[in-house]
Structure formats: C-alpha cells, structure tokens
N, C-alpha and C positions, 0 to 999 in steps of 0.2 A: 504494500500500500504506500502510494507515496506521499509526500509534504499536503500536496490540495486536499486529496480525501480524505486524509486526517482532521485537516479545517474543515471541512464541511462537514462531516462526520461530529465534529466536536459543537459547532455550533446550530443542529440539529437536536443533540442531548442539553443544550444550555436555553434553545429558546422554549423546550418541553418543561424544563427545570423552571422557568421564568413563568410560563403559565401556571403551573399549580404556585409556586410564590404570590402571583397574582392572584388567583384563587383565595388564599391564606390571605394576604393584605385586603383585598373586597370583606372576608366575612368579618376580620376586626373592625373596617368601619362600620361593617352593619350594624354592630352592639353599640356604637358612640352613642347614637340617639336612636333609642330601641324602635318608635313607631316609624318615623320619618323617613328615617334611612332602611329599615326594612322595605318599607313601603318601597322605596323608588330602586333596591337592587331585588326584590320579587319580582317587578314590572321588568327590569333590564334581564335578568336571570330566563324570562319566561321566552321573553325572543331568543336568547342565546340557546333555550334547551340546557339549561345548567345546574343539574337537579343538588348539587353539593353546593351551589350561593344559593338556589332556592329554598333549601331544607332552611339552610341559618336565617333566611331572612322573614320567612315565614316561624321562627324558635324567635328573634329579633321583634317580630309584630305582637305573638303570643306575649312576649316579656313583659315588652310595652302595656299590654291591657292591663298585666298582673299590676305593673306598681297602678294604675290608674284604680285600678278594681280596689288595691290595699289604702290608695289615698283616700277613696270617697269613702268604702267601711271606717277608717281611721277619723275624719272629720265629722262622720255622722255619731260615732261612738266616742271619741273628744267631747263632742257638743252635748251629748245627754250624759256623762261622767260630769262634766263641768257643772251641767245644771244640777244635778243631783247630788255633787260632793262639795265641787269646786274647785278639786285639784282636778290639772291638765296635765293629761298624757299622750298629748297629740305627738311628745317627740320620741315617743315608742314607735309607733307608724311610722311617722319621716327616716328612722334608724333602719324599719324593715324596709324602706323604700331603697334606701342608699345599699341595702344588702342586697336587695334583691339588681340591682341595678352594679352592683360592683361583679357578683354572679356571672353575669350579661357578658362584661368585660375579659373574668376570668375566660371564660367559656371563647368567646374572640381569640385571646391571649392563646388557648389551647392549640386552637386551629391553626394559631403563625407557628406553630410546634408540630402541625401535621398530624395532630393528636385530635380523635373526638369525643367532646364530651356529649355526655345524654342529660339536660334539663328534666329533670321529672315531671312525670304527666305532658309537658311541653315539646318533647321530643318525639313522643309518640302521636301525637295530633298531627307535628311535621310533617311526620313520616307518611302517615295516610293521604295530607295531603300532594305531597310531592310524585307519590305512588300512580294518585287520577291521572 
C-alpha cells in the first residue's frame, strides 16, 4: 500500500470518528436547555433519520416536563404549606429541580464518553418512541 492510500485510508477512519464525536457533542447540547433544545434536535434528528440524537432529544423533552411537572407540584404544595404553617419549603423543589436538571447534564456528559445512560421510566418512553 503506498503513501496516498494510506491518506485516504486514514482520513476515511477520522471523518467516521468525527461523526459519532458529532453525535456525542449534539446530544450534550441537547441537555443544556432540556425542552428547547430537545425540541429543535428531535425536529433536525427526524430529517436526518438519526434515531441515537432522537432517542436523547426526545429523554431531553421528557426531562424538561419532569422539572416543569416538579415546579408546578412544588409551588402548589409551597402555597398550601405556607398557608397552613407558614414555613416555606419551596427550596426543597427548586433543589429537586437543579437535581433533576444536573441529571440531564450528567446523562449529556455520558454520551461525550460514548457511554449510555438509561433515565428511569424516561428512557423507556424514548425508546418506544424512537422505535415508531
């Protein structure tokens, strides 16, 4: 084999190599901003046929509702604690927010590791939808 086909040869294996890095980089920004950016790499994902940024971005959308679902439980159940005690424990929720939302990130984090995590219950919703 000589010098050229070795070049091509090698920058063959490198721009494969840059695709799945690509891959890896898309699904950590999915997590940045759980709904928003879901949202808009599900939509890009669905043209590409890209069912591994689909899965995260659709785990990414599911996230998102979690904290919204944990905010409004948290502020409804803040507001009747307050009226009834007086002491506020709104920053119990805001705590499970940041947890559930650093989660998000770790789970990103994994993927630039080529590693996958499974969100509970979130990953299995994924999956069936990514499946249709």
């Amino acid at each position: 084999m000589n010098d050229k086909d070795k070049d091509v040869s090698d920058n063959s294996k490198s721009s494969s190599n840059d695709k799945s890095k690509d891959a890896d980089i898309r699904v950590v920004l999915i997590y940045l901003v759980p709904i928003l950016t879901g949202l808009l790499f599900y939509m890009v994902s669905k043209d590409e046929k890209n069912k591994y940024i689909e899965k995260h971005s659709i785990q990414s959308i599911l996230l998102g509702v979690a904290m919204i679902a944990v905010y409004i439980v948290g502020v409804i159940i803040s507001l009747v604690v307050v009226l009834i005690t007086g002491i506020y424990i709104g920053v119990i929720f805001s705590i499970l927010e940041l947890l559930i939302y650093l989660y998000g990130l770790y789970a990103g984090y994994m993927a630039l590791q080529s590693n996958e995590v499974n969100i509970p219950y979130i990953s299995e919703i994924a999956e069936r939808y990514v499946s249709r």
